[in-house]
Structures are given as C-alpha cells and as structure tokens.
N, C-alpha and C positions, 0 to 999 in steps of 0.2 A: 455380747447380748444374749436375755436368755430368752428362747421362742417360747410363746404359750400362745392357748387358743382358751382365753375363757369370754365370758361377758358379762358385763356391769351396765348399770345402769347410771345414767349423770343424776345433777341434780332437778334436770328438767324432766327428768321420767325417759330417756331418750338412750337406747339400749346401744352399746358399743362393743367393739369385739377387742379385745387387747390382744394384741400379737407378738408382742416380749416387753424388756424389761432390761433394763442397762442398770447396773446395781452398782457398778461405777462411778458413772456419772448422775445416781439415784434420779432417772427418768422412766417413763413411762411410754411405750407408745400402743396407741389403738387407731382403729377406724373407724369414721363414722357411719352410718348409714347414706348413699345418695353424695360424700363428696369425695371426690379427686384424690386427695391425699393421704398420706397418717402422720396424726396427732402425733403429740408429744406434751407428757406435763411433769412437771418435775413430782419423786413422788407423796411427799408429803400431801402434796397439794390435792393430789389425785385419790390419797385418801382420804382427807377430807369430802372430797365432790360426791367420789363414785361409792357405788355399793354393789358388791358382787350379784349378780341373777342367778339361783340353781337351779340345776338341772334337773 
C-alpha cells in the first residue's frame, strides 16, 4: 500500500483525508471526519464520488 495524506471532498461536500492507496487490489482508503474507522472504496468508484480539495 501506498501512504499519502491528501484530501477530497465526497459528494456530500464532506472533506476526507486519504491515507493511501492499494493499487493492487485498486482500493482506496481515507477517513472520515468524527468516525472510528477507515474507509475503504474501490478506486473507480472513489473517482467518481470524490474530488481532490487544494491546498
């Protein structure tokens, strides 16, 4: 897996921070704001949703 620290925004307007990137098994994961876990979206998908925030 490969680490980054960027952030995106979903399609709710809802700012996320991606924390790598599995190019293998073409997934995604970030975190949310406020939950427990990290995400995971496969990455098509997560192109579709999200859109990068600059810095």
């Amino acid at each position: 897996m490969q680490e980054l620290d960027r952030r995106y925004r979903d399609w709710r307007g809802v700012e996320v921070q991606v924390i790598g990137c599995d190019r293998e098994k073409r997934q995604v994961i970030f975190r949310r704001p406020g939950y427990p876990h990290d995400c995971m979206q496969l990455l098509e998908r997560f192109q579709e949703k999200f859109r990068r925030v600059d810095a």
